[in-house]
Legacy VTK file of the C-alpha trace (Angstrom):
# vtk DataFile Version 3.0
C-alpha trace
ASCII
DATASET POLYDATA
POINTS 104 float
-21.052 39.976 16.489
-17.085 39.570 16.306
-17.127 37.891 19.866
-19.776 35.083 18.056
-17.440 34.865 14.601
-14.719 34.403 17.414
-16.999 31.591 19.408
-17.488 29.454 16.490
-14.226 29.602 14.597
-13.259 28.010 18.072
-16.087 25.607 18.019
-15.230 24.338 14.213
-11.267 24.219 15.027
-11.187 22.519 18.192
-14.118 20.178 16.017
-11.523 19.792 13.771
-8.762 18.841 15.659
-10.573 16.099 17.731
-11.611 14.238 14.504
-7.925 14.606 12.928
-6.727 13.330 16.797
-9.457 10.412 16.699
-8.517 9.552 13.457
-4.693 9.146 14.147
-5.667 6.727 16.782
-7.864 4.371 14.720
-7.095 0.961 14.189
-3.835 0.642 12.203
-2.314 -1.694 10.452
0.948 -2.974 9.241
2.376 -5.455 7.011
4.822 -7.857 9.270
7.305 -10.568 7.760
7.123 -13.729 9.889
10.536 -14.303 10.524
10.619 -10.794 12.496
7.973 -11.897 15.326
8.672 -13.393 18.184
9.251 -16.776 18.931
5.719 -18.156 20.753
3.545 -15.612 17.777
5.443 -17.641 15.224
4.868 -21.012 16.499
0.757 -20.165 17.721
0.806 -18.718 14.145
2.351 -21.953 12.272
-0.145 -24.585 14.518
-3.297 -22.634 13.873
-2.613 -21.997 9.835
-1.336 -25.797 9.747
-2.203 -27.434 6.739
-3.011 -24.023 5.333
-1.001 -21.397 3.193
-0.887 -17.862 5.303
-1.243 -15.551 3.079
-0.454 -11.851 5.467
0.567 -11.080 8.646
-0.458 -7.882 10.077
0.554 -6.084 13.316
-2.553 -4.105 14.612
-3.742 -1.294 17.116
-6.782 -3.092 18.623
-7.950 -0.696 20.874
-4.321 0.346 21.987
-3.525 -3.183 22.644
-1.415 -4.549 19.582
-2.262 -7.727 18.378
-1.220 -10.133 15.071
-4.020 -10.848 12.686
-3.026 -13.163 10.080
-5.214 -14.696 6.947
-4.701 -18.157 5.671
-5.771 -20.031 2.808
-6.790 -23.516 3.115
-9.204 -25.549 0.654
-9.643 -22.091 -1.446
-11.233 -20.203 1.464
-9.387 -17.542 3.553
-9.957 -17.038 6.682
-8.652 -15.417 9.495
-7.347 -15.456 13.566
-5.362 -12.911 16.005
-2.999 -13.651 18.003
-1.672 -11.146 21.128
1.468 -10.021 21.458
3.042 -13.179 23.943
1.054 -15.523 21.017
-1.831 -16.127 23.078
-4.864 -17.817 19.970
-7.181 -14.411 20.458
-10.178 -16.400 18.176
-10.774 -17.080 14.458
-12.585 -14.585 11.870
-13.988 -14.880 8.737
-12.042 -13.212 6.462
-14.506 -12.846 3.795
-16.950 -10.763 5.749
-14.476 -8.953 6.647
-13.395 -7.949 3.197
-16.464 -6.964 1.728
-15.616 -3.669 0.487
-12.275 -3.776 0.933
-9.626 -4.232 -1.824
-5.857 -6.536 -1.249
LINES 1 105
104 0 1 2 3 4 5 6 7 8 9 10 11 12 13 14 15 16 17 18 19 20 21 22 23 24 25 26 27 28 29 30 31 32 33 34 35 36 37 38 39 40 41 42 43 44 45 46 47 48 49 50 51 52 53 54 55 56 57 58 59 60 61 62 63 64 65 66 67 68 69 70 71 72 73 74 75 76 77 78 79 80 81 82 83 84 85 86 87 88 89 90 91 92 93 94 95 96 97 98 99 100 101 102 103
């Protein structure tokens, strides 16, 4: 009977520490100023949001691969791109779909 207590409370722990391990290594994001990237993010950043206002730069854990995402404003919509780390244009998003359920 102890030996089974024993098996399980090792079950549920190591249960426990996966998901707090998993969860640590989830997307994150953070806040960026512009003038703190480098030189090619900025300028991919200012020639895709041209004519727009850009509204947040983010640095994010994609996977372990950190990217930029960035929202703009243009015309009353936001929407939204990524750019890589050496400001390779990863693709456009909308930023709206992306919201739903989520709070600025």
């Amino acid at each position: 009977m102890n030996t089974t207590k024993l098996l399980v409370a090792a079950v549920v722990s190591a249960g426990l520490a996966c998901s707090v391990t998993a969860k640590a290594t989830e997307e994150k994001e953070t806040a960026v100023d512009m003038s703190s990237l480098p030189a090619p993010v900025q300028k991919t950043i200012k020639e895709k949001a041209k004519g727009g206002e850009i509204v947040k730069v983010e640095k994010e854990n994609d996977k372990g691969k950190w990217n930029y995402e960035v929202v703009v404003k243009k015309s009353g919509k936001e929407w939204g791109f990524e750019v890589d780390k050496d400001g390779k244009y990863l693709g456009k998003h909308d930023e709206a779909k992306e919201q739903k359920g989520e709070k600025h």
